[in-house]
N, C-alpha and C positions, 0 to 999 in steps of 0.2 A: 504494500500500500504506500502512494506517495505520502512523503512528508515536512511540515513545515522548518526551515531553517532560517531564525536568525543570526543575520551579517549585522552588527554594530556600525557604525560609520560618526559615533560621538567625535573621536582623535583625530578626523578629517574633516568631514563637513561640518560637524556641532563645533569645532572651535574657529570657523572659518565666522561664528556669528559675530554682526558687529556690537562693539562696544564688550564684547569678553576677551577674557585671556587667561590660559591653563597653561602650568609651568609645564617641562617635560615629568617635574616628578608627578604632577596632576596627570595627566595622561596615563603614565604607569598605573598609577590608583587606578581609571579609568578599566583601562583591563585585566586588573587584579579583582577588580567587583563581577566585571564582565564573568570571568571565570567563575568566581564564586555564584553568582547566577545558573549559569550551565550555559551560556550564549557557544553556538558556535566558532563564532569569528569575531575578529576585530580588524577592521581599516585602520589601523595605525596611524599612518600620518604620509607622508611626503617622501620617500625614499632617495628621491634627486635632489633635496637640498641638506645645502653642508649642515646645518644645525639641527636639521632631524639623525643625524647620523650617530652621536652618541647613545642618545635615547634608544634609536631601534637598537643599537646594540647591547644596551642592555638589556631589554625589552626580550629579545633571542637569547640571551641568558639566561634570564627570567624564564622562560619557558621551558629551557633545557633543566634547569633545576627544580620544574617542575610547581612555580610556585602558581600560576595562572591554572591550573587544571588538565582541561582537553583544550582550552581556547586555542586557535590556529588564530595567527596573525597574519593580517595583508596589508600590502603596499598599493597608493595608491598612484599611477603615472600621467601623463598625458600620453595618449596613443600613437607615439614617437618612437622609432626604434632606438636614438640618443638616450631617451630617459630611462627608457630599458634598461639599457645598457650603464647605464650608472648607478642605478640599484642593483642589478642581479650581485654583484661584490658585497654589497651586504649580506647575505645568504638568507634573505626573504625567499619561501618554496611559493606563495601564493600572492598573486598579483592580480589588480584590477585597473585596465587601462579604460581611457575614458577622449571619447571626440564625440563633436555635435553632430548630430545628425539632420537636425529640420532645415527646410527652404532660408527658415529667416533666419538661421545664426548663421549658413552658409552664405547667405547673403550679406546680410548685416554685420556681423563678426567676423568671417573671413574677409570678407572683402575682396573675393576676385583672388585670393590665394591657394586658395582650395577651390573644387567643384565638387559635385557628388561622386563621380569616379576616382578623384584625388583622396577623400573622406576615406574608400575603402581600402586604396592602397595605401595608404599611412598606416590605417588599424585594422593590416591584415601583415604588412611590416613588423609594426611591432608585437602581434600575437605571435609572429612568429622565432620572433629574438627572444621571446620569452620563453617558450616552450627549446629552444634551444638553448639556451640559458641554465636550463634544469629546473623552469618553476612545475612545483608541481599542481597546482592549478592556476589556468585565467579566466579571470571574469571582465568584456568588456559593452562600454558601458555607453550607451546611445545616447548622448545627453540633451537634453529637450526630444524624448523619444515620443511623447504626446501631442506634440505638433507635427511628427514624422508621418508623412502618408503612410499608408499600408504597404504598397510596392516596395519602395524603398526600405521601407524598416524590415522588412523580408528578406530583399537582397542583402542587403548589411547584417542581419543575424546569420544568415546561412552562409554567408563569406566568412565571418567568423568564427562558426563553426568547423567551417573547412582547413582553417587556420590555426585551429587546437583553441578555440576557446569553449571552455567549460556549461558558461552561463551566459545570459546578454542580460543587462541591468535595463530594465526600463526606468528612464529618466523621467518621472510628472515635476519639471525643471521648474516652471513657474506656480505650480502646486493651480494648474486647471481642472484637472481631470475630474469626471466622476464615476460612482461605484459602477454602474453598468455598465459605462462604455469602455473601463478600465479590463473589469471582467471578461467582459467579448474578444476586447485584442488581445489579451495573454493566452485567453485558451487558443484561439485562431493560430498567435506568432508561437508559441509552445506547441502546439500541433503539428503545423509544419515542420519544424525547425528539428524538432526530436532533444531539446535542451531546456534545461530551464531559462524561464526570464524572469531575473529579478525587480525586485520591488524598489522603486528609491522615490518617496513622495512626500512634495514640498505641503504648506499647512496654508496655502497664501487663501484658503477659501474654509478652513477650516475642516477639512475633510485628507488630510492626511491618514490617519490610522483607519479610516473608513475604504481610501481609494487601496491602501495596502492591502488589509485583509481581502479585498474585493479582490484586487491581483493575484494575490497568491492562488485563491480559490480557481483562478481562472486556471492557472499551472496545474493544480487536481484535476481540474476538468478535463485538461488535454492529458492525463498521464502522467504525470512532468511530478519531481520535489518542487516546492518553492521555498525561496531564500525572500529575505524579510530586511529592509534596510529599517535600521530605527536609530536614536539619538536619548540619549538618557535625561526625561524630562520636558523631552519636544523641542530639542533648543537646535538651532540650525541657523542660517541665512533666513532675514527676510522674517517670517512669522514661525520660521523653524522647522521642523522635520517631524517625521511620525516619532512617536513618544514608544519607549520601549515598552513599556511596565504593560501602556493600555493594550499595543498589540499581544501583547503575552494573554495580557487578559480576557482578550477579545476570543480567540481562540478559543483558550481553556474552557471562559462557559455562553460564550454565544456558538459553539461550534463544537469543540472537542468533544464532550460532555453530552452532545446526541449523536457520538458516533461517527458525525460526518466529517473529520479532519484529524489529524495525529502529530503531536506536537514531537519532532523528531529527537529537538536536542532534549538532557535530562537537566529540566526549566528546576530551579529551586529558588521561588521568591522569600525565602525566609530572609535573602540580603536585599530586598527591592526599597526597606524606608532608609538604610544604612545607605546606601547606593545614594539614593535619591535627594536626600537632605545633606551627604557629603558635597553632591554634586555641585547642589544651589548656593553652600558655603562657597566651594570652588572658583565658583565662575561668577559669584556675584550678581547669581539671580533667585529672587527669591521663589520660592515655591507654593506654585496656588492653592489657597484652603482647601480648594476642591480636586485637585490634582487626581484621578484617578489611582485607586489603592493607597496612593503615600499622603496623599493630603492631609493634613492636620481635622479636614473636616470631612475625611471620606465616608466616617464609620459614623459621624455627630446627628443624633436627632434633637430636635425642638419642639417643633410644632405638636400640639395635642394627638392630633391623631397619630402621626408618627412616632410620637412617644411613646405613648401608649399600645401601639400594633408590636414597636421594637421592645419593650419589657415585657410583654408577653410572650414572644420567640421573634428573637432578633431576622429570622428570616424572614420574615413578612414585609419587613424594607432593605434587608442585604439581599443581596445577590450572591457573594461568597464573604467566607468568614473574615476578619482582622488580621485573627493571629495569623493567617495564612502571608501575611506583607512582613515579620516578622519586628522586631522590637525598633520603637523609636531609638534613637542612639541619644544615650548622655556622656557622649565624651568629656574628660579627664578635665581640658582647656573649657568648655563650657560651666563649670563648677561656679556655685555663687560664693561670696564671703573668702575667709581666707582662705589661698590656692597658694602652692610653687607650681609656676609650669617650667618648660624647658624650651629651648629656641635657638634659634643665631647666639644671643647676647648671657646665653644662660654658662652657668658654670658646672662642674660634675657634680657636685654635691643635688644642684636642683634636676640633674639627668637622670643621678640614683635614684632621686626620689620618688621622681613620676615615675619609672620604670617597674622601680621594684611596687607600687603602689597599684598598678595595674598589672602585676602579675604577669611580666615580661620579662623571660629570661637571658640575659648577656653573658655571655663567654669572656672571663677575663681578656682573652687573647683579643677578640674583636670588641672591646668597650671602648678601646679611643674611636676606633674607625666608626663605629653604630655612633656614637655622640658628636663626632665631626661631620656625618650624613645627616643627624637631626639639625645643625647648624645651619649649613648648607642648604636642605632642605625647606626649613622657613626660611630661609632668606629670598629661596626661590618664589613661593605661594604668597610670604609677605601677609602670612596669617597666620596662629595658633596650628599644630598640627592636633591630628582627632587620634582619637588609640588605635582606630586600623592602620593608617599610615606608620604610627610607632609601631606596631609590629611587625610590618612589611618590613622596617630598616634594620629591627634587630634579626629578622630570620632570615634574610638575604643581602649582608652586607657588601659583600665582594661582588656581585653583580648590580647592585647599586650603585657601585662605587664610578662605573664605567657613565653615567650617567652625568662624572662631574671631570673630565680630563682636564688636564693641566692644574687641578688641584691639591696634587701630589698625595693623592689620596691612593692611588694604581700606580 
């Protein structure tokens, strides 16, 4: 039976939003939850630029030591066989390259540089430097693929596929689409094509996680897995991306739950309010009362009748249980009255304290290098670190460490 796969895409498009910024040690975070999750994948970040380059490397560390889980990390390119070609040395195995596909960015964005036969030989170029490269999957990616006529977005998937790629990302680039007409063209381009096509939909109308799950279902329809792009919190470009939590949730009991859909990866939301209120710390956006599953007011009744139906059996206005989103977090640094925390400016005394106070074991051996990473560290984020972050540092220092070159830390 096909099944559904979420792709993250937080580390690439969610920090591309404007007016935020996540350090590289927030990213790591990012796919350290990802994993705790059970997400499939993660789009990483940018493997052609010099300053993504530390990070993914620790990042590949990070997952040879097994601290992200099953998580598979991807690279994201432009559909260039240059950019290829300056990732594959990273030793990224999964890649997802990305060119436009419709009238009007060929038009309008290229500008007479490209045409539509130029489009397919670039990103079928660089499918193919990839796959010669040794990635072991590519995913590419039709971007504004809901302005894409049908002919072409046909020919472009199935050139691609001839080219060793995996998947074809539908791109709802300026977030128009809707659920039906999303649904129609995934099962049609997934039918033909014999591949999955991914899910990537923007929120500009308010129906991101509607036009998603609407896609994927379309991939069931023809056959096909679907892959699920989502963004931790909805946060994106523009009005932001499908929200992870809801698609999980959308699933689980608009779908799973009567049989007609199978959630592939093994989803564990017991990290989804940890995840999700780290996140909004992170980037500097708060998170809405109503936020589906993590919102401070997802589970809250008031009104008389709803009161009254929820102390009788909370089912009668839930849909799924609370504790299933698992515990709000009260991290160490949020503490009211007197606190030591530990930081950039702190000293050993205040490192032992938090440490040993939160039940975080340090190895004499690695106590400078773990309190020189918490340094470091906030200095990075430029805010209180939370207790998962302290123990990602104490339990993988030496692969952390790579995260900070020329700081004589490696």
């Amino acid at each position: 039976m096909p099944g559904i796969h979420f792709l993250d895409v937080t580390n690439r498009d969610g920090v591309q939003t404007a007016r935020v910024n996540l350090s590289k040690f927030g990213k790591t975070m990012v796919n350290f939850y990802l994993g705790k999750l059970g997400v499939a994948q993660s789009e990483l970040g940018f493997p052609f630029l010099f300053h993504e380059e530390p990070y993914i490397r620790a990042n590949l560390a990070l997952v040879k030591a097994g601290a992200f889980g099953s998580l598979r990390l991807s690279g994201w390119t432009r559909a260039l066989a240059g950019d290829v070609e300056r990732a594959l040395p990273l030793g990224l195995k999964h890649l997802n390259l990305s060119i436009s596909t419709s009238d009007q960015m060929i038009q309008h964005k290229f500008r007479g540089r490209l045409d539509r036969d130029a489009v397919i030989r670039e990103m079928t170029a660089a499918t193919r430097a990839a796959r010669q490269g040794g990635a072991e999957t590519v995913g590419v990616n039709a971007e504004d693929g809901s302005r894409t006529d049908d002919g072409y977005l046909l020919e472009f998937a199935q050139a691609a596929r001839e080219a060793g790629a995996d998947r074809v990302r539908y791109c709802d680039t300026i977030g128009g689409d809707t659920p039906e007409r999303i649904r129609e063209r995934f099962a049609k381009l997934a039918g033909a094509v014999g591949i999955p096509v991914e899910t990537h939909c923007h929120n500009d109308l308010g129906m991101a996680v509607a036009n998603s799950v609407a896609g994927a279902l379309g991939d069931l329809d023809a056959g096909q897995d679907a892959w699920v792009n989502t963004c931790v919190n909805g946060i994106g470009e523009r009005a932001g991306n499908a929200d992870l939590v809801s698609c999980i949730l959308a699933f689980q009991h608009a779908f799973a739950l009567a049989g007609r859909v199978q959630i592939a990866d093994s989803i564990d939301l017991s990290w989804a309010r940890r995840f999700a209120l780290w996140a909004s710390d992170a980037v500097g956006q708060p998170l809405p009362l109503g936020q589906p599953g993590v919102g401070r007011n997802a589970f809250s009744h008031e009104s008389g009748i709803h009161a009254d139906g929820a102390l009788k059996d909370r089912h009668n206005y839930e849909l799924y249980d609370d504790d299933t989103l698992g515990p709000f977090p009260h991290d160490w640094a949020n503490r009211e009255g007197r606190v030591v925390l530990t930081g950039e400016y702190g000293g050993k005394a205040g490192f032992r304290h938090v440490m040993d106070g939160l039940g975080v074991p340090v190895t004499p051996a690695d106590e400078d290098l773990v309190f020189k990473l918490v340094q470091l560290s906030n200095a990075a984020t430029g805010r209180p670190l939370h207790d998962d972050e302290l123990r990602l540092l104490a339990s993988y220092p030496h692969e952390l460490a790579l995260l900070y070159p020329g700081s004589g830390l490696i």
